[in-house]
C-alpha positions as CSV (number, residue, x, y, z in Angstrom):
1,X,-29.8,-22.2,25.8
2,X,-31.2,-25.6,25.1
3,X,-29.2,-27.9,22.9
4,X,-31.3,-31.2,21.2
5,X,-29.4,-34.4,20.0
6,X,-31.1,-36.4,17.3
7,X,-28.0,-38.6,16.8
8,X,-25.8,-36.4,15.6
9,X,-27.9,-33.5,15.1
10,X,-27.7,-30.3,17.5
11,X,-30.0,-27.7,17.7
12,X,-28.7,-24.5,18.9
13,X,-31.6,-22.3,20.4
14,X,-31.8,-18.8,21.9
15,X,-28.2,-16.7,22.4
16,X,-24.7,-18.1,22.3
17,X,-22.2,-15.3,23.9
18,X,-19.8,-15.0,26.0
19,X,-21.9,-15.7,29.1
20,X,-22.6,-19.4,28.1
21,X,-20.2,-20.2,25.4
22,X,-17.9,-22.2,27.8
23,X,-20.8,-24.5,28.5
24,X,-22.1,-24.5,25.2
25,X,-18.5,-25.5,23.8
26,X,-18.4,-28.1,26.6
27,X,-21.4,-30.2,25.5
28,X,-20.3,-29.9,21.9
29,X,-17.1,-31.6,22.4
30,X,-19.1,-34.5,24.7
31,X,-21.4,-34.5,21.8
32,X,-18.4,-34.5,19.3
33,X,-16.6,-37.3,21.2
34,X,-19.2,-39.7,20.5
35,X,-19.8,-39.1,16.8
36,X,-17.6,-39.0,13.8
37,X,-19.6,-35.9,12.3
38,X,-22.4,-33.5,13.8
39,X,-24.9,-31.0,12.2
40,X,-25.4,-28.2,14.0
41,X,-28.4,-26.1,13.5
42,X,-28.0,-22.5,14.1
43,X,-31.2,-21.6,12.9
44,X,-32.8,-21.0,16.5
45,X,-30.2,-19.0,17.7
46,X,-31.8,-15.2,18.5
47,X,-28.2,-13.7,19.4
48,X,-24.6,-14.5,18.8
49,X,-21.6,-12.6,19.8
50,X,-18.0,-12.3,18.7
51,X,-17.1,-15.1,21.2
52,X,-19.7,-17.5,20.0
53,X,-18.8,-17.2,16.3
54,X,-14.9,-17.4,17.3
55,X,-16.1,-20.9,19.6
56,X,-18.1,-22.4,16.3
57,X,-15.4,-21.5,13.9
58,X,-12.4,-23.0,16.3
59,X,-14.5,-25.9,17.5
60,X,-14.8,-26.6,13.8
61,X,-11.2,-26.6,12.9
62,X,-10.4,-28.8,16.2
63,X,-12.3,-31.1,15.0
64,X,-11.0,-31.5,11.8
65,X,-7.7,-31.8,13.3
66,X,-8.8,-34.7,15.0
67,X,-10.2,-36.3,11.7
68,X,-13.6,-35.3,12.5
69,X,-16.8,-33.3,10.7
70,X,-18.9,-30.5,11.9
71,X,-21.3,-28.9,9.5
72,X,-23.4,-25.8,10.2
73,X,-26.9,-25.3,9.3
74,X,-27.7,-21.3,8.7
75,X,-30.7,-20.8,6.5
76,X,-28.9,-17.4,4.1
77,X,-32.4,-15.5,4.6
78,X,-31.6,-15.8,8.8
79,X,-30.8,-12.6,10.7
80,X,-28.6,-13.2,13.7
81,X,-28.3,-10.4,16.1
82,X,-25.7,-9.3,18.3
83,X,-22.3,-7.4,18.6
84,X,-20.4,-9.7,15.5
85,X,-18.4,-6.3,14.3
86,X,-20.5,-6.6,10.7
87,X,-19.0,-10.3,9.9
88,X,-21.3,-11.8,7.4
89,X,-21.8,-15.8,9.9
90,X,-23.1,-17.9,6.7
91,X,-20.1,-16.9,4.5
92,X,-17.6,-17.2,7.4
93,X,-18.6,-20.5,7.7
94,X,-19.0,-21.2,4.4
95,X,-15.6,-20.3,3.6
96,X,-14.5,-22.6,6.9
97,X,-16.1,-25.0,4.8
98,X,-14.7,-24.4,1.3
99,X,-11.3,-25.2,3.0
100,X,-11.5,-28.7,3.4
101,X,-13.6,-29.7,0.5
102,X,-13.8,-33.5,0.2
């Protein structure tokens, strides 16, 4: 899994499951800590699991807890594999979204 920081800009690339999501999570909040808002890009991501989307969706409603603002990149025409139990990612997080509309 690599992870690129332009600013506050994170690319996520390759899988995001439950063997790396701790990690993953973990440079996220460093990230986080340092920046009022971050953009990350799932569009590099090959394969999520359930604990992957369960770590973007929590990590994003921590954050806004603590006054902060992540936004997730998902081009709709993107097909994430993996075990996700038929959850449809862009409008789970979309919906995340729609929540705290500014």
């Amino acid at each position: 899994m690599n992870m690129g920081d332009a600013g506050s800009r994170i690319e996520l690339v390759g899988e995001l499951n439950s063997k790396n999501v701790s990690e993953i999570e973990k440079q996220l909040h460093e990230n986080l800590s340092k920046h009022e808002h971050l953009i990350i890009d799932l569009n590099k991501l090959e394969n999520i699991d359930v604990s992957g989307i369960f770590m973007l969706f929590m990590f994003k409603q921590n954050a806004q807890k603590s006054n902060k603002n992540v936004s997730y990149l998902l081009n709709s025409a993107k097909v994430i594999t993996g075990n996700t139990f038929n959850l449809d990612i862009p409008e789970l997080f979309k919906a995340s979204s729609e929540q705290n509309v500014e």
